[in-house]
KEMAR-22004 format. One record per residue (C-alpha): x, y negated, z; residue number from 1. Coordinates in steps of 0.1 Angstrom, whole numbers, plus 5000, padded with zeros to 4 digits. Last residue first. Layout:
<nodes>
NODE    u    v    w pos
NODE    X    Y    Z NUM
...
</nodes>
This chain:
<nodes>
NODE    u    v    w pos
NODE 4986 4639 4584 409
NODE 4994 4680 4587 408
NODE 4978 4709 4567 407
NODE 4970 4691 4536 406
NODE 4991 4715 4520 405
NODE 5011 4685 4508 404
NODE 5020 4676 4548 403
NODE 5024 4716 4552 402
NODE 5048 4713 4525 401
NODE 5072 4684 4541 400
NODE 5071 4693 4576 399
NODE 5085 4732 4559 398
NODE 5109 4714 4544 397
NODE 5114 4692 4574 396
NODE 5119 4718 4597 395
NODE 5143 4741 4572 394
NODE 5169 4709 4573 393
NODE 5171 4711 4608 392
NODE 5177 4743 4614 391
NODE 5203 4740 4586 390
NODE 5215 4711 4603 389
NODE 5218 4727 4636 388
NODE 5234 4762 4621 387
NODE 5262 4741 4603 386
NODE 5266 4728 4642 385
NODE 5269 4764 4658 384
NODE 5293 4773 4626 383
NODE 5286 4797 4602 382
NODE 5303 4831 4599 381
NODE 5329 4825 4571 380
NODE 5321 4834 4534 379
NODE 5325 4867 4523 378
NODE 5346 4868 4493 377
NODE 5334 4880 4456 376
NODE 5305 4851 4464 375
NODE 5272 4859 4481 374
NODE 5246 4840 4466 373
NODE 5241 4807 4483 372
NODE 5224 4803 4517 371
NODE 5197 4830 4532 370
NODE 5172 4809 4548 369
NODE 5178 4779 4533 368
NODE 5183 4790 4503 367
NODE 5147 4807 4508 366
NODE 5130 4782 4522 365
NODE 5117 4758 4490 364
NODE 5111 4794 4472 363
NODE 5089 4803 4500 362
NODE 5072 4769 4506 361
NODE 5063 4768 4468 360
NODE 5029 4787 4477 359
NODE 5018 4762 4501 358
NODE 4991 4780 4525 357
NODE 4996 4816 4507 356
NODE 5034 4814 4510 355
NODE 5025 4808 4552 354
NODE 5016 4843 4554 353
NODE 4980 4845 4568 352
NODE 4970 4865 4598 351
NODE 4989 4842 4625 350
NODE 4968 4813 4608 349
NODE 4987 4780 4611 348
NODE 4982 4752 4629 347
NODE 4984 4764 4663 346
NODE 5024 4767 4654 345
NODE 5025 4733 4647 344
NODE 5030 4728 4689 343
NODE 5060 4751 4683 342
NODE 5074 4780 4706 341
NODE 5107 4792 4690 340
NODE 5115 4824 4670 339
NODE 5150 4844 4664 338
NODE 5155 4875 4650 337
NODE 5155 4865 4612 336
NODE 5177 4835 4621 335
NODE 5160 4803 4606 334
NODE 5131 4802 4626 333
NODE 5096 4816 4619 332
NODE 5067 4805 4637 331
NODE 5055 4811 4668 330
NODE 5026 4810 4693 329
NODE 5030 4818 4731 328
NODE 5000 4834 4747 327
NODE 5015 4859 4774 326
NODE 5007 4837 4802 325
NODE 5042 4837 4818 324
NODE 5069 4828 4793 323
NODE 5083 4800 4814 322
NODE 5070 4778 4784 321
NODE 5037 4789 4793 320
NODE 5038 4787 4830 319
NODE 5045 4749 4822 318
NODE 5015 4748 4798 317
NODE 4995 4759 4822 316
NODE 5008 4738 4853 315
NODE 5008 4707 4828 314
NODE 4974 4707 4821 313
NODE 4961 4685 4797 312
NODE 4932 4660 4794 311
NODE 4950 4635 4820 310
NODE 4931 4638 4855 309
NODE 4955 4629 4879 308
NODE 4972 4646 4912 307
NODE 4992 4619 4927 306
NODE 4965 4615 4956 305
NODE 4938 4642 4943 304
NODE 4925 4653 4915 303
NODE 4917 4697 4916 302
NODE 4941 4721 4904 301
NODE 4939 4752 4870 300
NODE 4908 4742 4850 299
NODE 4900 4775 4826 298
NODE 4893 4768 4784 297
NODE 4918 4793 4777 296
NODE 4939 4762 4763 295
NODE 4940 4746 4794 294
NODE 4922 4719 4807 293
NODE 4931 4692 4827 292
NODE 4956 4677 4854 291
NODE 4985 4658 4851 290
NODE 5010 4658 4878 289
NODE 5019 4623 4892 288
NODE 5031 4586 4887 287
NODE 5008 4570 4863 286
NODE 4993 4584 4832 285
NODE 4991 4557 4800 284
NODE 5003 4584 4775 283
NODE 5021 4618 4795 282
NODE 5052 4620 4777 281
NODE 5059 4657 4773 280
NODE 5092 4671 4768 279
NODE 5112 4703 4755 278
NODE 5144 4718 4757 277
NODE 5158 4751 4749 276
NODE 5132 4765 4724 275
NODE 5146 4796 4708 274
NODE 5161 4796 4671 273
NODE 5195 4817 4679 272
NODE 5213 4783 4674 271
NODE 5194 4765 4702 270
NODE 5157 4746 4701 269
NODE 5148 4711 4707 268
NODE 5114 4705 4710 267
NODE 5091 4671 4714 266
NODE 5057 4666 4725 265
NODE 5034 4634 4726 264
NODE 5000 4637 4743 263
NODE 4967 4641 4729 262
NODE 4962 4675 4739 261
NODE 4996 4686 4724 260
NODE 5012 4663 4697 259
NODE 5037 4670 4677 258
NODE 5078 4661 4674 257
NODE 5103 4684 4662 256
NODE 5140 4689 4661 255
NODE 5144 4663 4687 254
NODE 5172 4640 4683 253
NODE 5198 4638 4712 252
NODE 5216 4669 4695 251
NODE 5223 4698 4717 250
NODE 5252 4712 4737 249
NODE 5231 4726 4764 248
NODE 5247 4705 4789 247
NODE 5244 4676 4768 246
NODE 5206 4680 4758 245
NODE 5203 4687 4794 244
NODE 5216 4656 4808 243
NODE 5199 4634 4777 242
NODE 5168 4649 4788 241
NODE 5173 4641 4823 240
NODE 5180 4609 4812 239
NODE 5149 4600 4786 238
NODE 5125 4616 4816 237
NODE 5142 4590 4841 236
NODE 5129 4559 4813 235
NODE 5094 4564 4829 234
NODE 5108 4545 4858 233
NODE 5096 4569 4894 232
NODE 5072 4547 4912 231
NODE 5055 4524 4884 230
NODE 5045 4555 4859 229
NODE 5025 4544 4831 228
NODE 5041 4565 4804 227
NODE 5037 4597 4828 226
NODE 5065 4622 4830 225
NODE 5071 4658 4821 224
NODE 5107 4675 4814 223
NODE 5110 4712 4805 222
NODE 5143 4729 4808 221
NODE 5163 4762 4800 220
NODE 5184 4770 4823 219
NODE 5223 4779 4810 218
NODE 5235 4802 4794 217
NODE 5265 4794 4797 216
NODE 5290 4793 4824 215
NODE 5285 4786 4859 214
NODE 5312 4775 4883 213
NODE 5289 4753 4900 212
NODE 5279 4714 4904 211
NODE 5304 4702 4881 210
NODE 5288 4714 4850 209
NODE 5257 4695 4861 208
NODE 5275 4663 4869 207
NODE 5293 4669 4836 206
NODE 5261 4666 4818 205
NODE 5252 4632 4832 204
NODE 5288 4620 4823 203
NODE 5289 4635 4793 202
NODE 5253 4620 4783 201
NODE 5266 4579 4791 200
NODE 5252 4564 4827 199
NODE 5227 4540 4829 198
NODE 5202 4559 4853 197
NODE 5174 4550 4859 196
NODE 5162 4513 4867 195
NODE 5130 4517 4898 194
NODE 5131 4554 4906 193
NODE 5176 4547 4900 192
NODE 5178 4519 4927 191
NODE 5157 4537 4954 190
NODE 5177 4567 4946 189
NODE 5213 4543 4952 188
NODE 5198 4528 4980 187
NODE 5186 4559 4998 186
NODE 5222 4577 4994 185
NODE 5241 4596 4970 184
NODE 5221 4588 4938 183
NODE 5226 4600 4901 182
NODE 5235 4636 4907 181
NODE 5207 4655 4887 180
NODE 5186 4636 4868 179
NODE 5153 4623 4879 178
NODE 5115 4638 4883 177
NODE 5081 4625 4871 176
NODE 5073 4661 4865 175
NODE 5110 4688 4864 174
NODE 5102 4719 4845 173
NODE 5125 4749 4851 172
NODE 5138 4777 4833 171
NODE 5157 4812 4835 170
NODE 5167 4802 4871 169
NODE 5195 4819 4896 168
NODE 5223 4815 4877 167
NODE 5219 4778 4878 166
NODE 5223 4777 4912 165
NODE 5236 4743 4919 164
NODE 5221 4723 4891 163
NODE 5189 4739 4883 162
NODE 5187 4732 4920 161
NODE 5194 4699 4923 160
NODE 5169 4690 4892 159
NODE 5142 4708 4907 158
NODE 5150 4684 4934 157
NODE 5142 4656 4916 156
NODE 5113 4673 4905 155
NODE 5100 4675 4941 154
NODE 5112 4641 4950 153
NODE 5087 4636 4920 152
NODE 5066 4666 4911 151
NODE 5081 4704 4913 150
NODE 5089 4732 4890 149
NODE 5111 4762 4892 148
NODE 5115 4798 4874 147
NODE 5129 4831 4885 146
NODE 5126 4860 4856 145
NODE 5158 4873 4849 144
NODE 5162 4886 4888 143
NODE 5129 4905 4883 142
NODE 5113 4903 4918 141
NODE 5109 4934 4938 140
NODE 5087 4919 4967 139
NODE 5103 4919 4998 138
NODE 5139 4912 4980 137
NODE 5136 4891 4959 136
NODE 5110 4867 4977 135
NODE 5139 4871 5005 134
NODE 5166 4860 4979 133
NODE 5143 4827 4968 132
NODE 5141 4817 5008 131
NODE 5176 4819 5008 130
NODE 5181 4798 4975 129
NODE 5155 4770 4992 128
NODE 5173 4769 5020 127
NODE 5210 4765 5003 126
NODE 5192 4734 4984 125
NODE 5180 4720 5016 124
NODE 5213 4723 5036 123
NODE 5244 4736 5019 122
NODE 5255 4768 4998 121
NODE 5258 4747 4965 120
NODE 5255 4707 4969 119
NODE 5225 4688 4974 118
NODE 5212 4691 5006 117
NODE 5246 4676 5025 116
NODE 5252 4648 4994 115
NODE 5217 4632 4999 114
NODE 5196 4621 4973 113
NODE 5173 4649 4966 112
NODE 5165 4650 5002 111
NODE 5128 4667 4999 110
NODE 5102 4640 5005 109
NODE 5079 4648 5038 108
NODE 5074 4606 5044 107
NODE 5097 4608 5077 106
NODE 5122 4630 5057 105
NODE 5142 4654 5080 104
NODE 5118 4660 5110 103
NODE 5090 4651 5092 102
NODE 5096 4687 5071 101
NODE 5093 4695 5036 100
NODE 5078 4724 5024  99
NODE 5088 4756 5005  98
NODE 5063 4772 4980  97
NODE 5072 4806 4961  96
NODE 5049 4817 4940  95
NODE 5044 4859 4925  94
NODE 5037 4866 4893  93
NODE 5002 4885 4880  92
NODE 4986 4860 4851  91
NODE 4953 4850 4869  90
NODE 4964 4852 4902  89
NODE 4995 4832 4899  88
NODE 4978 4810 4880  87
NODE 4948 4805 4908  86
NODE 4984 4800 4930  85
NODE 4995 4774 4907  84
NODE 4965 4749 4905  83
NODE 4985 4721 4909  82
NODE 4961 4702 4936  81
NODE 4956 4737 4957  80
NODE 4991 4744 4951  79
NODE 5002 4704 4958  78
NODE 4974 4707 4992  77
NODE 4997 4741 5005  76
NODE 5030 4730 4999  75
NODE 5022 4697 5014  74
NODE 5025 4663 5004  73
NODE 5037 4627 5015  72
NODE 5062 4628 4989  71
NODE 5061 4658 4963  70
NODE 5061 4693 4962  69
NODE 5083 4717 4950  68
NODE 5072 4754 4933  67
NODE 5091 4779 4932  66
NODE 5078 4808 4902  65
NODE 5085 4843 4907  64
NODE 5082 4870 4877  63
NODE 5075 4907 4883  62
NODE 5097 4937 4886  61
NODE 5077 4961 4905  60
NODE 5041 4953 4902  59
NODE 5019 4927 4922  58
NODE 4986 4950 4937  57
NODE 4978 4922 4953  56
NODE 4986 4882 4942  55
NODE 5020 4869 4961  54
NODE 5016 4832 4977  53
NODE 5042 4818 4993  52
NODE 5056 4795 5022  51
NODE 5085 4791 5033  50
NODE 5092 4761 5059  49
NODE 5125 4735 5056  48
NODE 5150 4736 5081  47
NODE 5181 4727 5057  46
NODE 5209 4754 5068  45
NODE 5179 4780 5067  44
NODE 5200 4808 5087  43
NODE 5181 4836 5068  42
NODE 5142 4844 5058  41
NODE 5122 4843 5093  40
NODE 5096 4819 5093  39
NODE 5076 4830 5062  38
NODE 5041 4811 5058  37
NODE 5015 4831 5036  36
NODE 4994 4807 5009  35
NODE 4961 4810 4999  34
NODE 4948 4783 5017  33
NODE 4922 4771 5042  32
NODE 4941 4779 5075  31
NODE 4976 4788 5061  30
NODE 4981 4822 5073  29
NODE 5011 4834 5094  28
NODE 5038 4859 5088  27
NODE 5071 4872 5111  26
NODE 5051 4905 5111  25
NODE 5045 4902 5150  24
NODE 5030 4867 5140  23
NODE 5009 4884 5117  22
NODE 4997 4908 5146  21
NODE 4991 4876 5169  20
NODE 4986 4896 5204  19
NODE 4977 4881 5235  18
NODE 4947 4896 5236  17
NODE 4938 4921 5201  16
NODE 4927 4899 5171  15
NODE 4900 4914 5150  14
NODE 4908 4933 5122  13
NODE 4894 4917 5092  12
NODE 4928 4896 5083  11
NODE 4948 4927 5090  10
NODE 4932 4945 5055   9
NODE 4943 4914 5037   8
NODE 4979 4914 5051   7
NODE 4982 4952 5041   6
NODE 4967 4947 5006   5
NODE 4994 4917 5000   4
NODE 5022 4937 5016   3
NODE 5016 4968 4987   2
NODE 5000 5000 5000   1
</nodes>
């Protein structure tokens, strides 16, 4: 019988004197929510809670998502506002939620800015890790499938942690979030919510590198952030991006631009044709996670205080670039085993090949796809950057045809 099962079946027992039998089990409830609270998961250098939600019957080798929340929240009202844990449910992975405490943030932010909860095997961020390798642990996890999100000082420090352990994630989405490394003290975070960040891409990227030993891969990341926002400088987005983009060795120009319920997306995808990077600008939202429905026609979170009705709902789509809701659409890529999520993708018929919807498409592709005719010699294995432009050059052929097809406007 799986923990979940167990811990239902002891919430209809009734309680014998003088005995918590959760409490015994180093768990308690969270009156009115899903979510389990953890107090015993290792030293916890940063004294933060755990908290976490895991559905029943979770099988062996599932995925775990960590969720952050924001300022003046709690793990348990940003699930109920984000709509994870009714996810989680839905699509079979298992959450992880810590919280904030007063006693180290008067206003419940997580230290984003400060040096001792930012670096590897320290404070907040080495919390957070040990509360990750109990989740592991208890409940089986899939090492290759560990994801993170949060809002605000929640995404900042989504930011930390992609940094610092970024062996540990396969992706992350940072909402209304900042770069990694930009402020050492309340000043200097007060200064870069209001300005950003001014510094150049290497230098954003190399605090990344700097933060760990890692090697590519690395995370792949997801950046959210509301046009209107007046707490966290909308610019922030535009400087995580141009963290990543460096850290992942990629081109500041996204390699396609769409729109996904209303709202601008960009891509950015590797050599091997998968999706890498990607960003939603949230039009006219202020600071917060936006809310709305999803493309399975379900409402994951409820409004509430940074919580905002936008038309699209980032927790899905979120959970669906982590690879978690099993609907992803693709097209083709330039490297016959590669393919990459694309919002254009909706726009054309899985059953149909695309020859049929512009029949000169094929012949348009095909040097692309397969360069020159072979010479006597074998050319050269392609470079990562000739592999860019052809990339490149492939999207706005095929831009191009569906525009004439009378597919796109």
């Amino acid at each position: 019988m799986s923990l979940a099962k167990n811990i239902e079946f002891l919430r209809h027992l009734p309680r014998l004197h003088g005995l918590n039998t959760w409490d015994a089990m180093g768990l308690t409830a969270q009156r009115g929510s899903a979510l389990m609270e953890t107090r015993q998961f290792g030293t916890n250098p940063g004294d933060l809670r755990m908290f976490s939600y895991v559905p029943a019957d979770l099988p062996p080798s599932s995925a775990l998502v960590v969720v952050l929340h924001g300022c003046g929240q709690t793990a348990a009202g940003y699930d109920l506002g984000a709509g994870w844990s009714t996810l989680a449910k839905h699509y079979g992975f298992a959450l992880l939620l810590p919280e904030q405490q007063a006693s180290n943030n008067t206003h419940t932010c997580f230290n984003w800015f400060n040096p001792d909860d930012t670096r590897r095997g320290h404070g907040e961020a080495s919390s957070i890790r040990q509360m990750i390798a109990r989740m592991v642990s208890q409940h089986r996890i899939d090492k290759s499938r560990i994801f993170i999100t949060g809002l605000s000082a929640g995404g900042a420090m989504t930011s930390v942690m992609l940094a610092t352990y970024p062996e540990v994630f396969a992706a992350g989405a940072i909402i209304a979030g900042l770069p990694y490394g930009v402020a050492s003290n309340v000043r200097e975070a007060l200064n870069g919510m209001l300005r950003s960040s001014s510094r150049s891409a290497d230098e954003l990227g190399d605090l990344v590198r700097k933060a760990s030993k890692h090697r590519p891969p690395w995370p792949r990341i997801s950046v959210w952030h509301g046009s209107a926002d007046r707490t966290v400088n909308p610019a922030n987005a535009d400087e995580i991006l141009k963290q990543w983009l460096d850290v992942h060795r990629l081109p500041p120009e996204p390699m396609s631009e769409g729109m996904v319920d209303g709202h601008p997306h960009q891509i950015w995808w590797n050599a091997d044709g998968e999706t890498v990077v990607e960003s939603y600008t949230i039009t006219d939202m202020a600071h917060g996670t936006p809310l709305g429905k999803a493309e399975n026609d379900q409402r994951y979170g409820k409004e509430g205080p940074f919580l905002i009705e936008a038309g699209i709902s980032s927790s899905y789509h979120i959970a669906n670039f982590f690879g978690l809701t099993g609907t992803v659409a693709k097209i083709a890529r330039p490297s016959p085993r590669a393919s990459v999520e694309s919002p254009s993708a909706k726009l054309i018929p899985l059953a149909s090949p695309i020859s049929t919807l512009a029949p000169d498409l094929s012949k348009l592709l095909q040097p692309l796809m397969t360069g020159p005719e072979p010479a006597a010699k074998a050319p050269e294995k392609p470079s990562v950057k000739a592999k860019r432009r052809r990339a490149l050059d492939i999207n706005a052929v095929i831009t191009r045809a569906l525009t004439a097809a009378g597919l796109l406007k």
